[in-house]
N, C-alpha and C positions, 0 to 999 in steps of 0.2 A: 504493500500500500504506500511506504514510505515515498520508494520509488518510482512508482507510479503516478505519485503527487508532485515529486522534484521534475517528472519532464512534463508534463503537463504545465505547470506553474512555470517552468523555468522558457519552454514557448511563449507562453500568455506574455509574461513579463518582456522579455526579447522583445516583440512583435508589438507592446506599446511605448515602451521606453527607446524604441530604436531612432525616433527623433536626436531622443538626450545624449545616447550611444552619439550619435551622428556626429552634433555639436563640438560633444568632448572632445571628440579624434581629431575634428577640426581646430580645437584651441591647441592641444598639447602639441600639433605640428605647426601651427604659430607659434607659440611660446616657447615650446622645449625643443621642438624638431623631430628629426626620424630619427628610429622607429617609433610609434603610435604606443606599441602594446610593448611592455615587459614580459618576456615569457621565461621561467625558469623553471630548474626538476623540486620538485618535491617527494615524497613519500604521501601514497594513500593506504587506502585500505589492504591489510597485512605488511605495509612495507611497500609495496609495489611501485616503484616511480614513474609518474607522471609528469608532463609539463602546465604549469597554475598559470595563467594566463590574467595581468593585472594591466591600465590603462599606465604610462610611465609618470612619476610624480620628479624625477631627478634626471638630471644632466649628465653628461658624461664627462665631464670636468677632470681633468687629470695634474698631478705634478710633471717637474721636468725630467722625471724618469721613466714616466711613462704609466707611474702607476694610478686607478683613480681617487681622487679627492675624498675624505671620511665624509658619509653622507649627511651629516648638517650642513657640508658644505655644498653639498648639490643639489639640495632639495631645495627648489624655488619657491616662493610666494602662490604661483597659482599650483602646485604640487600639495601645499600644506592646505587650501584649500577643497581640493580634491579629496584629501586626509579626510579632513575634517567633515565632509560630506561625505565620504566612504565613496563618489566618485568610483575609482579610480578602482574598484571591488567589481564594477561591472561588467567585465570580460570573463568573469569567474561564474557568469550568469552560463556559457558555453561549456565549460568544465561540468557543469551540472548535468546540463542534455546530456553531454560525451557519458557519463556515468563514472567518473574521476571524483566527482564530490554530489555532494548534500548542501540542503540551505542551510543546514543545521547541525552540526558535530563539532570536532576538534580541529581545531585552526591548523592545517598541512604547513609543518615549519620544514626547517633549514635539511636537506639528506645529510650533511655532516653530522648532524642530534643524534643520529640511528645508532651508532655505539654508545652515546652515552646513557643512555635512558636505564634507568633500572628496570627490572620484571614489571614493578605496578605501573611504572612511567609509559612502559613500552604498548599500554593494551591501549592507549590512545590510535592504536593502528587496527583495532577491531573494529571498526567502523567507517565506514567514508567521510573525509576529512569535510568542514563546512564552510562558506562563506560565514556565516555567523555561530557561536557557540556559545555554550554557559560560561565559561572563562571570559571570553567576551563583554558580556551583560555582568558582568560582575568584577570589571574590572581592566579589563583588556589587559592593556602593555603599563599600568602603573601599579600592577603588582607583581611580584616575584614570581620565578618561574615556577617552587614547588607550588605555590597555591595554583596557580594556571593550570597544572595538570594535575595535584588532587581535584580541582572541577572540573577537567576532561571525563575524569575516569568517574565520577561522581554520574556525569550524564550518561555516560556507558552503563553502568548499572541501575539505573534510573528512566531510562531513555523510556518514551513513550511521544504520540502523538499531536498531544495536548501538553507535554513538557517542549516539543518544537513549536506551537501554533505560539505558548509563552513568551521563550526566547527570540523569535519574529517581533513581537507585539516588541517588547524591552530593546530589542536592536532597534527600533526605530526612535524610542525615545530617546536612548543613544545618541546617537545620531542627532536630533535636535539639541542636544543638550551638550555635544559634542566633551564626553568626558573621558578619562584614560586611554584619547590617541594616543599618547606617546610617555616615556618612562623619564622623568625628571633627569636634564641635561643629557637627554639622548633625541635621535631625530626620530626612532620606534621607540627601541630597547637595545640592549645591552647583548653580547651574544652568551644563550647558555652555555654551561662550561663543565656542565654535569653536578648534581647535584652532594651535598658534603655530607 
């Protein structure tokens, strides 16, 4: 049912939002330039990597080595805006369809995480990763990593239909209210490094 609802919903959605879709692509290649979309691997459901496909909020900005800039430095004014209106989340509306995520589960982080996760850390890969999750709605990127995935694993065990229709409803007040985008003097968060 779940999934039957994500491509269902994840169409609908597509197909009226594809004006706003439009627009975006059109400013971030004003603004930022090519390419449009961010695309990088993640880890989904059991592990498996996929490509997460995100609108680009940052520059390609580099030193004279060649290497690129730390990203407070690339992330532009209309990037942080996109941030902050989660924008830039909606190419992840495709990832959905593809059957790579959910509107609803554990935020698909970094493939380098995959060894560090402990057993209970690591069953955030029982499920299809989401655009939005209970770590999310309770915090995003302004709280610590364990808490973020005790509330992965909390919805994993938890998990029900009406605990996704919830965390919908709370993402968007989110969203309006625009709270734990990002991790105090970082441009998200800080990279995990395994837990102590």
């Amino acid at each position: 049912m779940k999934r039957l609802l994500d491509v269902v919903i994840s169409i609908v959605v597509l197909v009226v939002l594809s004006p706003v879709i439009g627009i975006v692509a059109l400013l971030i290649r004003l603004k930022i330039g090519s390419p449009v979309l961010f695309k990088q691997s993640r880890p989904g459901l059991r592990g498996e990597v996929f490509h997460v496909y995100k609108f680009r909020t940052m520059t390609d900005a580099r030193d004279a080595q060649g290497e690129l800039l730390p990203d407070e430095v690339r992330l532009t004014s209309f990037g942080k805006l996109m941030r902050k209106l989660s924008l830039d989340e909606l190419p992840q509306l495709w990832n959905v369809l593809k059957g790579d995520m959910s509107f609803v589960g554990p935020r698909p982080l970094l493939v380098e995480y995959l060894p560090l996760y402990n057993d209970r850390q690591a069953r955030r890969h029982d499920v299809r990763p989401g655009i939005t999750g209970w770590a999310q709605v309770n915090g995003r990127n302004a709280i610590s990593w364990e808490q973020k995935f005790e509330y992965d694993v909390w919805y994993i065990e938890n998990r029900s239909l009406w605990l996704d229709f919830k965390i919908l409803l709370l993402t968007v007040k989110k969203v309006f209210v625009s709270e734990g985008i990002s991790q105090e003097g970082q441009a998200t968060m800080e990279k995990f490094r395994g837990s102590q």
